[in-house]
N, C-alpha and C positions, 0 to 999 in steps of 0.2 A: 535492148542491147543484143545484137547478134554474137551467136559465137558459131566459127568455123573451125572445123576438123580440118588440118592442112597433113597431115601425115606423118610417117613413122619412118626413118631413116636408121639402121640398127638399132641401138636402144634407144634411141633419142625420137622424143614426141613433139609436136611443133603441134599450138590452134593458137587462136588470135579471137579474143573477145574486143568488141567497142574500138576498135583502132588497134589497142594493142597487141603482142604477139610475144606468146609465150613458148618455153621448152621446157623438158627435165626427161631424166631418164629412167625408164619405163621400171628396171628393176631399183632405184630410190625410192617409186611410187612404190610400188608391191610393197618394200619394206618399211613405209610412210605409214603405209593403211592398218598393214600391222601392228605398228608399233603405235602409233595415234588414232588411229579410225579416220582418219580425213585421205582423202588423194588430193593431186595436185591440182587436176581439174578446179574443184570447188573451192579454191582457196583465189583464185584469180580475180576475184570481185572485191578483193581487201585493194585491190591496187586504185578502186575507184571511189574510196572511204576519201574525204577531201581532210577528212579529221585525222589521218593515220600519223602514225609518227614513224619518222624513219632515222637508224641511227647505222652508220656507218662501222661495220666489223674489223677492229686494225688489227684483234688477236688472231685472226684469220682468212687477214688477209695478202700472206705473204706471196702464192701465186698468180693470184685475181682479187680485185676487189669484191667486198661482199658486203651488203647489207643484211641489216634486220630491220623489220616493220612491224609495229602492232597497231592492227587494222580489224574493222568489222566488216564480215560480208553480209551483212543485209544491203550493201550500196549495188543498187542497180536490180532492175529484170533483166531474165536473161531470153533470148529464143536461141532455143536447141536447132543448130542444123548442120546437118550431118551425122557423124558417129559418134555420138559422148556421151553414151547410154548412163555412166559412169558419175555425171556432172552430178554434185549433191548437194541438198538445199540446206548450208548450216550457216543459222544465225548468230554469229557469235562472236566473239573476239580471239583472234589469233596472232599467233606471231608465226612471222616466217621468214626463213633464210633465201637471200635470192643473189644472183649477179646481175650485169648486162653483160651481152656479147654483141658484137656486131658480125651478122653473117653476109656473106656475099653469095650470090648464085652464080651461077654460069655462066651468065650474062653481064657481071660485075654490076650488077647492082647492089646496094647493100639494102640493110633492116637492121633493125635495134631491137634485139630477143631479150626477153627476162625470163634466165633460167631460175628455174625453180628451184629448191635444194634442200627445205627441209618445210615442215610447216607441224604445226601442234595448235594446241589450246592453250591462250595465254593464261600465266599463272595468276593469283590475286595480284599476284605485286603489279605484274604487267597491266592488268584491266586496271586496277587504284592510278597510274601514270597516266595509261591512254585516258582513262575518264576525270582524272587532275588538268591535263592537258585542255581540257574542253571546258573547263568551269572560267 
């Protein structure tokens, strides 16, 4: 699974692993790492977990919709290319907060982004659900 570094637009970071194509912004990452030890980067491989669960946020999702997922990234290799010195190898179970957006370029083509928004270590409850889910 390739991953590409697409670029940096003000705060907003854009790469696309396996097809998909991710964002977030750059100072939520800084405060992510902080506050959990994980970046956004490395969290993008929970999108490829076929076992994830996804549950739809209605307490917050009064301007955009948002989901939550609790997902493992051990799903997939990745090859690094380009800039994402940053991408890190954790095997684990997470949850994470994400939207879609649809962006369009200049060209009016669109893309279907999944912003990134928050991401952690899922709690016991969380892992007991994801892995109830799979029995």
């Amino acid at each position: 699974m390739a991953v590409n570094f697409v670029g940096e637009v003000e705060n907003t970071v854009r790469f696309s692993i396996g097809g998909l194509s991710f964002e977030y912004d750059s100072e939520k990452n800084r405060k992510n790492i902080e506050k959990h030890g994980i970046s956004f980067r490395s969290v993008a491989r929970v999108f490829f977990d076929y076992d994830r669960i996804e549950l739809y946020d209605e307490a917050h999702s009064e301007t955009e919709d948002r989901y939550d997922t609790i997902g493992d990234t051990s799903a997939g290799n990745l090859t690094i290319i380009g800039n994402l010195q940053d991408i890190d190898r954790i095997d684990d179970i997470l949850f994470v907060v994400y939207t879609e957006r649809i962006i369009v370029d200049e060209g009016g083509k669109s893309e279907e982004v999944i912003r990134l928004i928050s991401a952690r270590l899922a709690t016991s409850f969380e892992r007991g659900v994801y892995y109830g889910k799979r029995s």
